[in-house]
C-alpha positions as semicolon CSV with decimal commas, in nm:
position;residue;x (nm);y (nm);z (nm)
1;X;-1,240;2,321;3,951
2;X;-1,463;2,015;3,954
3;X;-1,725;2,178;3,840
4;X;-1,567;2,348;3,490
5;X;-1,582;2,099;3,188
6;X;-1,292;2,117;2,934
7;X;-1,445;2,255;2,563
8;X;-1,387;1,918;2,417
9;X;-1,670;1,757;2,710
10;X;-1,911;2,074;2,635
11;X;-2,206;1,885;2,336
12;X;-2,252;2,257;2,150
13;X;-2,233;2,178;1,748
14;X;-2,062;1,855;1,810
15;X;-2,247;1,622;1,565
16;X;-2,195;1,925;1,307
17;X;-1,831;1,965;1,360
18;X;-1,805;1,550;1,314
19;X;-2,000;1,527;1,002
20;X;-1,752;1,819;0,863
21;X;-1,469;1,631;0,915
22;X;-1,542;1,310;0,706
23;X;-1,546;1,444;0,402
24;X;-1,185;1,563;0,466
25;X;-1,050;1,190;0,606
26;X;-1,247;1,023;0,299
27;X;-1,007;1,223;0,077
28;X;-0,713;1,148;0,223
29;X;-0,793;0,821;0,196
30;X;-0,901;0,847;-0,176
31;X;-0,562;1,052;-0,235
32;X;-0,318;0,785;-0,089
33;X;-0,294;0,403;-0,156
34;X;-0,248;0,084;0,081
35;X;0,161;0,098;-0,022
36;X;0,160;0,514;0,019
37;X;0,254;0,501;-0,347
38;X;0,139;0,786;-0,611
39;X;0,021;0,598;-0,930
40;X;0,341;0,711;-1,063
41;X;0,526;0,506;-0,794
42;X;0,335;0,217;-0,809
43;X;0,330;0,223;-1,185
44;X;0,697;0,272;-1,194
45;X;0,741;-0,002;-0,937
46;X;0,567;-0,244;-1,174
47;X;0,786;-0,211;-1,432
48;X;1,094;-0,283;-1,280
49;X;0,899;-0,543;-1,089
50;X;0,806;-0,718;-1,451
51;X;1,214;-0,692;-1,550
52;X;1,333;-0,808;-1,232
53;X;1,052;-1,096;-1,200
54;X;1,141;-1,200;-1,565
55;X;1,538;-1,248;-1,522
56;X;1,395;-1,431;-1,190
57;X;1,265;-1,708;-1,392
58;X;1,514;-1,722;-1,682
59;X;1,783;-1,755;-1,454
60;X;1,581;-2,054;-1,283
61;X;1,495;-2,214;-1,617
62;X;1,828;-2,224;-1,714
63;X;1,981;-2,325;-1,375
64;X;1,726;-2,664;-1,406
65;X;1,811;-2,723;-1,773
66;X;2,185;-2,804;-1,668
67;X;2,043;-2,971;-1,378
68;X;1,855;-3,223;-1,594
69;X;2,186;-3,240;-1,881
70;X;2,441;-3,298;-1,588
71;X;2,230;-3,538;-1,387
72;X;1,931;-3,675;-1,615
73;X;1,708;-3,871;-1,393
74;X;1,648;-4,131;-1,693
């Protein structure tokens, strides 16, 4: 037994089989995004991002407008 090698410690096509497999990882990596978002997701995310960002700082306009008419500073 100490002298048998597992096939994974036997060097026979190695290199080849490694320089196959990048090609595969590099599109996987093209196909998905930092988030894991299709550009549908991420596109549809944005827009409700935009609306939701937009009422954000309406609301917060409006909230220090009656801040300054109930308690002017001058």
């Amino acid at each position: 037994m100490a002298g048998q090698q597992s096939p994974a410690a036997t060097s026979t096509g190695g290199s080849k089989a490694r320089t196959q497999a990048k090609p595969v990882v590099a599109q996987q990596q093209q196909e998905t995004s930092l988030s894991g978002l299709t550009p549908e997701q991420a596109k549809e995310f944005h827009e409700q991002f935009k609306v939701t960002y937009t009422a954000y700082v309406g609301i917060a306009a409006l909230v220090h407008l009656f801040v300054i008419a109930s308690n002017p500073w001058f």
